[in-house]
Structures are given as C-alpha cells and as structure tokens.
C-alpha positions in Angstrom: -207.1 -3.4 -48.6 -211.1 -3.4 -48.5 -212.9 -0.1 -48.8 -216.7 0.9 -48.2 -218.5 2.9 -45.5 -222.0 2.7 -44.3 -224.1 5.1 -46.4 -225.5 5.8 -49.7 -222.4 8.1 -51.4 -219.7 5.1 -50.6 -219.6 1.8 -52.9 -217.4 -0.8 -51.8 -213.9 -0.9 -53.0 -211.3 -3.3 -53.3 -207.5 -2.2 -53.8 -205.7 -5.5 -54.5 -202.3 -3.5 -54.7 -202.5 -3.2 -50.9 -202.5 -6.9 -50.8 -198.9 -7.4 -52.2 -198.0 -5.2 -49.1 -194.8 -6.4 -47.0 -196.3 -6.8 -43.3 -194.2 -5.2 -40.4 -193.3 -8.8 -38.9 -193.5 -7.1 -35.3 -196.1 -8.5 -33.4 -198.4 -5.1 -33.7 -202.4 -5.3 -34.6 -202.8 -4.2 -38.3 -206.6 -2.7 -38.8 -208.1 -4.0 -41.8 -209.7 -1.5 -43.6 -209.8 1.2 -41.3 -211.0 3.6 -43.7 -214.5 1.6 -44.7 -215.8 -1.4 -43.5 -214.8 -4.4 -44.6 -218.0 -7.1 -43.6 -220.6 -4.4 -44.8 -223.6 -5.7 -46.8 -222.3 -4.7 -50.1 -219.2 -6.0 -50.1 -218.7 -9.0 -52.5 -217.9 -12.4 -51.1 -215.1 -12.8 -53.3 -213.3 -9.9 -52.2 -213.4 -10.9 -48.3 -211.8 -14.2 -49.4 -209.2 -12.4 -51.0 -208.3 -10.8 -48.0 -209.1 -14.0 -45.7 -206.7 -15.6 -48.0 -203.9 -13.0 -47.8 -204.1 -13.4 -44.1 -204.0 -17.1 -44.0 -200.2 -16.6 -46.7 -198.9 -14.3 -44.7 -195.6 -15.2 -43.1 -195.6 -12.3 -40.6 -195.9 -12.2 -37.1 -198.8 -9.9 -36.6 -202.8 -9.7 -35.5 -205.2 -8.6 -38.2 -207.8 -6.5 -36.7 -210.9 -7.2 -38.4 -213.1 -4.6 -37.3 -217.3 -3.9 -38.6 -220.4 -3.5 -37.8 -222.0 -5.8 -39.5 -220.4 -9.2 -37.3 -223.5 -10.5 -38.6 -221.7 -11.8 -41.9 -219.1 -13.5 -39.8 -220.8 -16.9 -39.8 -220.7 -16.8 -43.6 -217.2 -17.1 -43.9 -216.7 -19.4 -40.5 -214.8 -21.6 -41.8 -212.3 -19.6 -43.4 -212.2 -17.3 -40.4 -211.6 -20.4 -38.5 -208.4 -21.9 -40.5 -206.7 -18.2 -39.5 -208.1 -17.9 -35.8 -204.6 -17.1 -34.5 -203.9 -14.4 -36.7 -206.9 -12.4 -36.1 -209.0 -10.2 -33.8 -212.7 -9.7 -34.3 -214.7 -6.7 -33.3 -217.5 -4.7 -33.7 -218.5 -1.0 -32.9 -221.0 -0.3 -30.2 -222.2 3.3 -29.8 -224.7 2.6 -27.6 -226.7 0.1 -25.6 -229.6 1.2 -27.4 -230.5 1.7 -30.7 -229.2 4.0 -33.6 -231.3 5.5 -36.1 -228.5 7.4 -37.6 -227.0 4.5 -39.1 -228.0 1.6 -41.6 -226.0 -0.7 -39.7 -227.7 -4.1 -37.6 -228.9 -3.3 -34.7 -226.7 -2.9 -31.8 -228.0 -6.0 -29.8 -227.3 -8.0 -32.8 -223.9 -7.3 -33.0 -223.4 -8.2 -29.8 -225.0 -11.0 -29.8 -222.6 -12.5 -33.2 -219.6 -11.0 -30.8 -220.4 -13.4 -28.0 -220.6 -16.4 -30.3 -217.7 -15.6 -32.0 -215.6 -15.2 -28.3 -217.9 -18.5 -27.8 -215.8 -20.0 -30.6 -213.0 -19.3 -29.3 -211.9 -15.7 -31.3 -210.2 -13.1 -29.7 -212.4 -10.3 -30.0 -212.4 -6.3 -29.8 -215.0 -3.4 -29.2 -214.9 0.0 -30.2 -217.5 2.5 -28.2 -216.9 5.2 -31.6 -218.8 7.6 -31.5 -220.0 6.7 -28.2 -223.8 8.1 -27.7 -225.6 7.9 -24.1 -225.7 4.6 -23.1 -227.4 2.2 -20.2 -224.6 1.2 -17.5 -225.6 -2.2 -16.6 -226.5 -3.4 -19.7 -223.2 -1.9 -21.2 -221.7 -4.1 -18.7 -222.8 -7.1 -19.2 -222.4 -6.9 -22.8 -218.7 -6.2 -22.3 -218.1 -8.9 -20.1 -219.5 -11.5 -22.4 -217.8 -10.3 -25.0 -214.2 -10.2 -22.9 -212.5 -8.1 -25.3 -208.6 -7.6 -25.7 -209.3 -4.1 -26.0 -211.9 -1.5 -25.8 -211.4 1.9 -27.8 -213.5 4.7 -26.7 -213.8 8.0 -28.3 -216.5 11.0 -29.3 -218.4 12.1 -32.0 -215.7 14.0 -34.5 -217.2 15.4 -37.5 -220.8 14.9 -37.3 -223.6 15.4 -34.9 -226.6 13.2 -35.5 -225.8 11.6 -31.4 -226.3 12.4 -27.9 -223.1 11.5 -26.0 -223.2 10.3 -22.2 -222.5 13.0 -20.1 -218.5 12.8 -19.2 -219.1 11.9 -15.4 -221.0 8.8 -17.5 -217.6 8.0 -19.3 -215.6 8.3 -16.5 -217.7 6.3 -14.5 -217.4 3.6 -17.6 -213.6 3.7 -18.5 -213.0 3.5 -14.1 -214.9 0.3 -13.9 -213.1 -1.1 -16.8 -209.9 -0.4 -15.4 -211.2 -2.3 -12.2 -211.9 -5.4 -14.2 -208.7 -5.3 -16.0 -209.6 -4.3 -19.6 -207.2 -2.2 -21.8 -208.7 0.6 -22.3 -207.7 3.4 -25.2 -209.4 6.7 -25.2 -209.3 8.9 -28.5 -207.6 11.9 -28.3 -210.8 13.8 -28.5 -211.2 12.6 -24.5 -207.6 13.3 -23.5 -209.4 16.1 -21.4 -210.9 13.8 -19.1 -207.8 12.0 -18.1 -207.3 14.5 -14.6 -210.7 13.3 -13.8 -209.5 9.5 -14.3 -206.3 10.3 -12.0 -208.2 11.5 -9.2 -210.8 8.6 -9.3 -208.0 6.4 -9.3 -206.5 7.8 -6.1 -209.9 8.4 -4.4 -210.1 4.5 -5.4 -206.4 3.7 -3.9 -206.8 6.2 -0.6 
C-alpha cells in the first residue's frame, strides 16, 4: 500500500490501487508495506491517514501489521491509531541492543522506548531482530519483556554486509530463553540450520 525504504535512492511511494484490495477475511496478520517502511520520516501525513483510514473501513477479520523503525511517529497519529487498536499490531525492528551506524533510522533505544509506551497504551505489539547484529543479553532481555511482543521474528543479514552478527551459540542461547518464557518465536529461513542445535537444547532442558 505504502512504499519507501530507509536510504537516499528510495522516495516514498503511495500505491492507492492496493487500497481497493479485497482482504482475506481469515483471521491472518497482513504486513503493511513490507517492501518499504511505512512510518519513515519522509512519508507524507496524508498518505498514513489513508492507510489508517482503510484499516478503520475494513470489514475483514484480520490484524494489520504495522511494522517500522521509526515507532517514533507513532504518537503523531495516536489518536487515529487508537480508534483501530483492535485491528492492529505495532512493531519495530531491533538489530541490536546497541547502536547502528549503518542505518539512518532512530536510534535503537528510542524505538524501544515508543514500543513500551505503545504496549503501555494498551497495543499489541511485535519485534523483528532483522538483520540481527551482536547484541548485549541482558539488556536484550529486558527490552523484550517490556515490550511483551505477540511475536518475535529473528533472521540474518541477507544481501548486505555492513553488520557483525552474534555468534550462533549467542542466538541459540536467545531464541532457547524465549521459548522458556513463552514467546513465539519465527526464525528466517536463513537460520533453519540452527534448528538441530535448538532440538538438543530443548532435550538437554527436558532430561
């Protein structure tokens, strides 16, 4: 529906066609703009509305994932967000606890911090750890359980290689204690390789 991507070469797009779309009616999340970004800085307020309005009309039975790293323009449009609470999941991307020169996007303690107030407020919320550099444990932790997300999507570095990922004992170590406290957890196909690893913690755990 909303195009950009964080960057120089990417203006922000709208394609309003997408927004006479027939929803699936089946209950499933649908990812807003997963192509760009729909809260980024130079996308025009009266486009979001657009799409804030769509969801608010639509008739279908679904959860509109409204995914971005830039939470921080969440409070602009609070009380639209609000009317459509029900119909929508709110999340940001963390790469790491720490910070991240190789984006423009806020910094990474910001976003968490408009996350929180957002689960505050009573919105379900959603993290995705894309492309997930090296990271600290405990402070990873903590963010994650005040955030109480619905989900938490994990995955590596695909196409670039401007991070350093956590070694995969680190990932394991993350996506084991996540399971303990009873998050969903989805791992990218680019870690499908660590899954025997995640089988044999979980017996060492059971045994």
């Amino acid at each position: 529906m909303l195009m950009s991507r964080w960057g120089k070469s990417f203006e922000p797009q709208i394609r309003e066609h997408f927004l006479k779309d027939k929803m699936p009616d089946d209950g499933t999340w649908i990812f807003v703009g997963s192509m760009g970004d729909t809260f980024c800085e130079g996308m025009p307020d009266e486009w979001i509305l657009k799409l804030l309005n769509f969801i608010k009309n639509c008739k279908a039975n679904n959860k509109f994932l409204l995914q971005t790293k830039n939470p921080n323009r969440f409070p602009d449009f609070i009380g639209e967000l609000e009317i459509i609470k029900d119909k929508i999941i709110v999340g940001t991307t963390l790469e790491t606890t720490w910070g991240t020169p190789w984006s423009s996007a806020p910094p990474t303690d910001s976003r968490v911090g408009h996350l929180i107030r957002m689960k505050q407020r009573g919105f379900k919320t959603f993290l995705s750890l894309e492309p997930i550099a090296d990271f600290d444990f405990t402070t990873m932790k903590r963010w994650i359980n005040k955030i109480q997300p619905e989900a938490i999507e994990i995955g590596k570095e695909n196409y670039t290689h401007f991070i350093t990922p956590p070694p995969d004992e680190k990932i394991v170590a993350l996506v084991t204690w996540l399971n303990e406290q009873g998050y969903t957890t989805i791992l990218k196909e680019n870690l499908d390789y660590l899954y025997p690893s995640l089988d044999r913690t979980k017996t060492e755990t059971e045994t």
